[in-house]
PyMOL CGO cylinders between C-alpha atoms (Angstrom):
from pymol import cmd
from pymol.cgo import CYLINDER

trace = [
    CYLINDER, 0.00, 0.00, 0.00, 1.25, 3.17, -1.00, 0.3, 1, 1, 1, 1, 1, 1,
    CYLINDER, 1.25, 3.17, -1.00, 1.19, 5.94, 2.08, 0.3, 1, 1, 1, 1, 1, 1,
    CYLINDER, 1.19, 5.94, 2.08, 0.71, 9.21, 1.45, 0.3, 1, 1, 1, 1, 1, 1,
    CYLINDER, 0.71, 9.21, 1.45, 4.35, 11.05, 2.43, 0.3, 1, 1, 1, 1, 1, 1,
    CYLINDER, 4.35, 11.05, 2.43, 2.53, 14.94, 2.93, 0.3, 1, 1, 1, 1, 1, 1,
    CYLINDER, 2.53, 14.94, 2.93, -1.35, 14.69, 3.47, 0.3, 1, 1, 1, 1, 1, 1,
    CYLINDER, -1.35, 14.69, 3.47, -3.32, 18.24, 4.43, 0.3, 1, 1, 1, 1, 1, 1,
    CYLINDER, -3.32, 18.24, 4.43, -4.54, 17.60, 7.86, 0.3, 1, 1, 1, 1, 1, 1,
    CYLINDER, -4.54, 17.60, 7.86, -8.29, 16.87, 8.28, 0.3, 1, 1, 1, 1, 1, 1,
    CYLINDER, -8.29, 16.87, 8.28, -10.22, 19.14, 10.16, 0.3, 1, 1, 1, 1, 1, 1,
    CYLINDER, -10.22, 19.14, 10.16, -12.33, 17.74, 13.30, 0.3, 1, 1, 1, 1, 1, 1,
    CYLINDER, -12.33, 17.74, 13.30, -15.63, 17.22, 11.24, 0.3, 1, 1, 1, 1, 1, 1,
    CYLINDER, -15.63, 17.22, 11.24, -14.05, 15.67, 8.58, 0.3, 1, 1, 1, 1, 1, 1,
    CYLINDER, -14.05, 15.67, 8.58, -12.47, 12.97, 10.97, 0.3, 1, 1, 1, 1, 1, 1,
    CYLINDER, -12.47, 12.97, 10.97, -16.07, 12.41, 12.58, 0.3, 1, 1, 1, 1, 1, 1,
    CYLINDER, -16.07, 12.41, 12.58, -17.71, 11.70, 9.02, 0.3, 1, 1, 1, 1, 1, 1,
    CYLINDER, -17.71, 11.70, 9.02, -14.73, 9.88, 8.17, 0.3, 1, 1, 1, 1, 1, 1,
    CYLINDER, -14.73, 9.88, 8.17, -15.55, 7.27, 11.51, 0.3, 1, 1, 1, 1, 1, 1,
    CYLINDER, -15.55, 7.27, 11.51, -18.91, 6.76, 10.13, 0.3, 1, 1, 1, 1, 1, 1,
    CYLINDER, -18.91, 6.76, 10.13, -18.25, 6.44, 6.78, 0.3, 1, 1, 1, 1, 1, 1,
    CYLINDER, -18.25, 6.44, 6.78, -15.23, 3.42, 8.93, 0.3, 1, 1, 1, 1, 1, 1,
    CYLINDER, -15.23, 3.42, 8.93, -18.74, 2.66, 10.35, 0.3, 1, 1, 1, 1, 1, 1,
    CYLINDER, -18.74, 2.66, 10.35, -20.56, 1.70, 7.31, 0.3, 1, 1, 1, 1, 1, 1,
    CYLINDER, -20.56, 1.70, 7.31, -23.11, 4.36, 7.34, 0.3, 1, 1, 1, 1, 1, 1,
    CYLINDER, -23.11, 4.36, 7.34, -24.59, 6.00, 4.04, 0.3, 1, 1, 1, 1, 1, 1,
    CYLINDER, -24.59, 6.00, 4.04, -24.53, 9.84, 3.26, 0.3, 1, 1, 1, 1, 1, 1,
    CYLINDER, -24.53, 9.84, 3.26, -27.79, 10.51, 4.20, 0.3, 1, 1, 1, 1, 1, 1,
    CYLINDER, -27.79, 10.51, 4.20, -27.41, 8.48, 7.24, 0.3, 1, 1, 1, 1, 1, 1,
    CYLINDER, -27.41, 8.48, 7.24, -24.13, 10.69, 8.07, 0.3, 1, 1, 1, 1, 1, 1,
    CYLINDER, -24.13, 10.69, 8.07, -26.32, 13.54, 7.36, 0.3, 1, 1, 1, 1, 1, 1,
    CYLINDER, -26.32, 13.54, 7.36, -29.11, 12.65, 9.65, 0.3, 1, 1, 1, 1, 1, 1,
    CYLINDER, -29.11, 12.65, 9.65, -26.63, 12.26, 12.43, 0.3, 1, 1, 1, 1, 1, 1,
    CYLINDER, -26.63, 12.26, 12.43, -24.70, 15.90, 12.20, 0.3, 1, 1, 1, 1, 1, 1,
    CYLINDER, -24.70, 15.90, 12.20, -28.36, 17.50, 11.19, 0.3, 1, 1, 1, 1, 1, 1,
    CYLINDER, -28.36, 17.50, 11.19, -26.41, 18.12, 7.60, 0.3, 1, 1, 1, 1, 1, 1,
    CYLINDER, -26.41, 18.12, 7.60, -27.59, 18.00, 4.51, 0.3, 1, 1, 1, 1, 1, 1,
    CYLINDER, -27.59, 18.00, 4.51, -26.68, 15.01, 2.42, 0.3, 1, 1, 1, 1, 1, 1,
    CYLINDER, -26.68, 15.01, 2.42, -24.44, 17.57, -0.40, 0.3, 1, 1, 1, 1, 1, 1,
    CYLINDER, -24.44, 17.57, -0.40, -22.93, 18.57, 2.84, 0.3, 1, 1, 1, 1, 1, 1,
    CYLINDER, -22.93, 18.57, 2.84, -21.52, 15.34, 3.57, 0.3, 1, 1, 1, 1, 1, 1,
    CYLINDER, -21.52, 15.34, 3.57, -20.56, 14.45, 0.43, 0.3, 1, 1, 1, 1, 1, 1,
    CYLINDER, -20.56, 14.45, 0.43, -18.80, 17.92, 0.00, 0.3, 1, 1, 1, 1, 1, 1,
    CYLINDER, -18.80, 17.92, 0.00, -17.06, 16.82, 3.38, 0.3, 1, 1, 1, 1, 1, 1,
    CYLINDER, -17.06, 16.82, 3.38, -15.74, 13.20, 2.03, 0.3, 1, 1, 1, 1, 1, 1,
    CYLINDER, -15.74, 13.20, 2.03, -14.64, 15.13, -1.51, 0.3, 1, 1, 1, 1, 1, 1,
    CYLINDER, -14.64, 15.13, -1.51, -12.48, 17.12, 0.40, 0.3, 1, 1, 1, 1, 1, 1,
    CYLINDER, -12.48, 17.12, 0.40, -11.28, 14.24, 2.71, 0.3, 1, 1, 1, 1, 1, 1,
    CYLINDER, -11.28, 14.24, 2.71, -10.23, 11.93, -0.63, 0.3, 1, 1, 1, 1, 1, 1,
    CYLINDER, -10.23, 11.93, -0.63, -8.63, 15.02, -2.16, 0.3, 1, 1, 1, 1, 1, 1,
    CYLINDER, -8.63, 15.02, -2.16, -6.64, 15.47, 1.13, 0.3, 1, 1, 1, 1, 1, 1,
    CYLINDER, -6.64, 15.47, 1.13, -5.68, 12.26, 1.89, 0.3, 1, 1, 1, 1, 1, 1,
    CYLINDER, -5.68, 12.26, 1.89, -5.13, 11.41, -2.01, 0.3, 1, 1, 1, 1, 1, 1,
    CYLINDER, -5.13, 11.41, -2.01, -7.68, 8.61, -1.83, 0.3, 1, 1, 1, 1, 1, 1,
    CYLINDER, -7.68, 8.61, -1.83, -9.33, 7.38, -4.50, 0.3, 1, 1, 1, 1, 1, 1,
    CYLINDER, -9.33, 7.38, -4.50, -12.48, 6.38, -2.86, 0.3, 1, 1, 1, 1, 1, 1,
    CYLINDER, -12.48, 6.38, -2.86, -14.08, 6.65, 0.08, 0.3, 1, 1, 1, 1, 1, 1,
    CYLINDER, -14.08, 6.65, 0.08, -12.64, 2.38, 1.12, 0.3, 1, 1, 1, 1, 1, 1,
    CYLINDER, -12.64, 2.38, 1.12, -9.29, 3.93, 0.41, 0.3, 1, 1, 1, 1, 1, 1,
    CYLINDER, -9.29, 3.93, 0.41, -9.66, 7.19, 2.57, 0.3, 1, 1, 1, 1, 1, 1,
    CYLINDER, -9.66, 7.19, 2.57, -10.76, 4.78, 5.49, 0.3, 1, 1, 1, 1, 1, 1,
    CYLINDER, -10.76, 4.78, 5.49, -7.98, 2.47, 5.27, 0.3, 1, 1, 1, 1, 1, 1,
    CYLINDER, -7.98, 2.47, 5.27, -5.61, 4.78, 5.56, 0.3, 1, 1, 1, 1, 1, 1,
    CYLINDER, -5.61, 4.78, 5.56, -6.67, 6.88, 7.93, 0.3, 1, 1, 1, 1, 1, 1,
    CYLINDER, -6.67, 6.88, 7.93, -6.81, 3.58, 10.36, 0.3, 1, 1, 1, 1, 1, 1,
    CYLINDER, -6.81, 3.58, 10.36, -3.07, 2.94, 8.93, 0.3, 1, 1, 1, 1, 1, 1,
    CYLINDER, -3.07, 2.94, 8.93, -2.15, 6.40, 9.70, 0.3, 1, 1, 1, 1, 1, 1,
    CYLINDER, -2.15, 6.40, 9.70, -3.83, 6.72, 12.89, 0.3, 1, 1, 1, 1, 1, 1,
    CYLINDER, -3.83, 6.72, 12.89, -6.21, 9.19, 12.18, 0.3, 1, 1, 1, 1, 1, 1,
    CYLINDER, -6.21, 9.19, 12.18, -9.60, 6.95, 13.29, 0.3, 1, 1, 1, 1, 1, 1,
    CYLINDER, -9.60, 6.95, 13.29, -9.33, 4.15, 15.70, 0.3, 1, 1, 1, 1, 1, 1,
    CYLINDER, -9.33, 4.15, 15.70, -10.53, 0.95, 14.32, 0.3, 1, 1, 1, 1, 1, 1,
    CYLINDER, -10.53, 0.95, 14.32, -11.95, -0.16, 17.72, 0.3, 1, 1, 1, 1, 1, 1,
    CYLINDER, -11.95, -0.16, 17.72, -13.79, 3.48, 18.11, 0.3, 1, 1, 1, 1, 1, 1,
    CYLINDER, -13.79, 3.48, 18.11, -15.49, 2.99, 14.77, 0.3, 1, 1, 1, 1, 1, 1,
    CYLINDER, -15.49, 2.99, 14.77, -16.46, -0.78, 15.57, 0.3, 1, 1, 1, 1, 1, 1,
    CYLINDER, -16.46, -0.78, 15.57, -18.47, 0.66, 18.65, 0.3, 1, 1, 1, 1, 1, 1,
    CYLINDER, -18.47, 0.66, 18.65, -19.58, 3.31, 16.76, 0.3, 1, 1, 1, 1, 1, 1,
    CYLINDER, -19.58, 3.31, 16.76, -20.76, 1.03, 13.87, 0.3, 1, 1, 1, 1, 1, 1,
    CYLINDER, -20.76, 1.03, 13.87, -22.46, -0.48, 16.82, 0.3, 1, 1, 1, 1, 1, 1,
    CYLINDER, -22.46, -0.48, 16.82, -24.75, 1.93, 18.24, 0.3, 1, 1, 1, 1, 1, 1,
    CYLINDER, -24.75, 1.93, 18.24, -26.24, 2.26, 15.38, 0.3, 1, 1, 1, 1, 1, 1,
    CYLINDER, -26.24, 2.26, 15.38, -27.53, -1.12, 14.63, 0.3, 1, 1, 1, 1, 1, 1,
    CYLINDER, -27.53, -1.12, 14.63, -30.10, -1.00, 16.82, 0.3, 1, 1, 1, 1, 1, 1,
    CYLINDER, -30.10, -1.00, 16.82, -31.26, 2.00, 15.09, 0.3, 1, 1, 1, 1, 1, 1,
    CYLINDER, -31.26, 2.00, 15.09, -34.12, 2.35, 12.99, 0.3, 1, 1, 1, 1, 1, 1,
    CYLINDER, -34.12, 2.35, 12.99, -33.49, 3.37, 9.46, 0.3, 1, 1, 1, 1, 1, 1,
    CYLINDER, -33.49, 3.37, 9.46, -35.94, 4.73, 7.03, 0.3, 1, 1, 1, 1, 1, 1,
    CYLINDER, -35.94, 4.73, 7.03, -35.89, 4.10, 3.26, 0.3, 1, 1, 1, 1, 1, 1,
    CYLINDER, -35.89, 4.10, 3.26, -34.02, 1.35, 1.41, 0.3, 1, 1, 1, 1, 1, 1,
    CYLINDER, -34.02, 1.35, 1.41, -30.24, 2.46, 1.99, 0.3, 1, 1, 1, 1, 1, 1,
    CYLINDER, -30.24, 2.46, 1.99, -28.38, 2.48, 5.24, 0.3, 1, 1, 1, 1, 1, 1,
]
cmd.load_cgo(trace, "trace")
C-alpha cells in the first residue's frame, strides 16, 4: 500500500464523518446524524479523498486507520450503536 508522504490535515468534522463512513453508514445516514444535509456530507468526504489522495471513500478509510487518524476499535463501537437503530428508506 502506498502511504501518502505529505497529506493536508483533516479538520475535526471531517475525521467524525470519516468514523462513520469506517462505520458503514450511508450519506444521508451521516447527514441525519450531524443535522447536515446530504451535499454537505458528500462535499465533506470530496475534500477528505482530495486530502488524503484517496481514490475512494474504502481507500480514505484504510488509511486513515493505517495512519492513525480513526481508531478501528472506536469505529467498531460506533458502527455499533447504530444497529439497533431504525433506518428509514431502502439504503443504510
Amino acid at each position: 500500500m502506498s502511504i501518502p508522504t505529505t497529506m493536508r490535515p483533516l479538520s475535526d468534522r471531517e475525521i467524525e464523518v470519516l468514523k462513520h463512513v469506517a462505520a458503514g453508514l450511508s450519506n444521508k445516514r451521516i447527514a441525519r446524524v450531524f443535522s447536515k444535509g446530504e451535499q454537505t456530507v458528500k462535499n465533506h468526504i470530496t475534500s477528505i479523498m482530495r486530502k488524503m489522495n484517496a481514490d475512494d471513500r474504502t481507500r480514505a478509510v484504510v488509511l486513515a486507520i493505517h495512519l492513525h487518524i480513526i481508531d478501528l476499535e472506536e469505529v467498531v463501537a460506533l458502527g455499533d450503536s447504530f444497529v439497533s437503530l431504525p433506518c428509514t428508506g431502502a439504503s443504510v
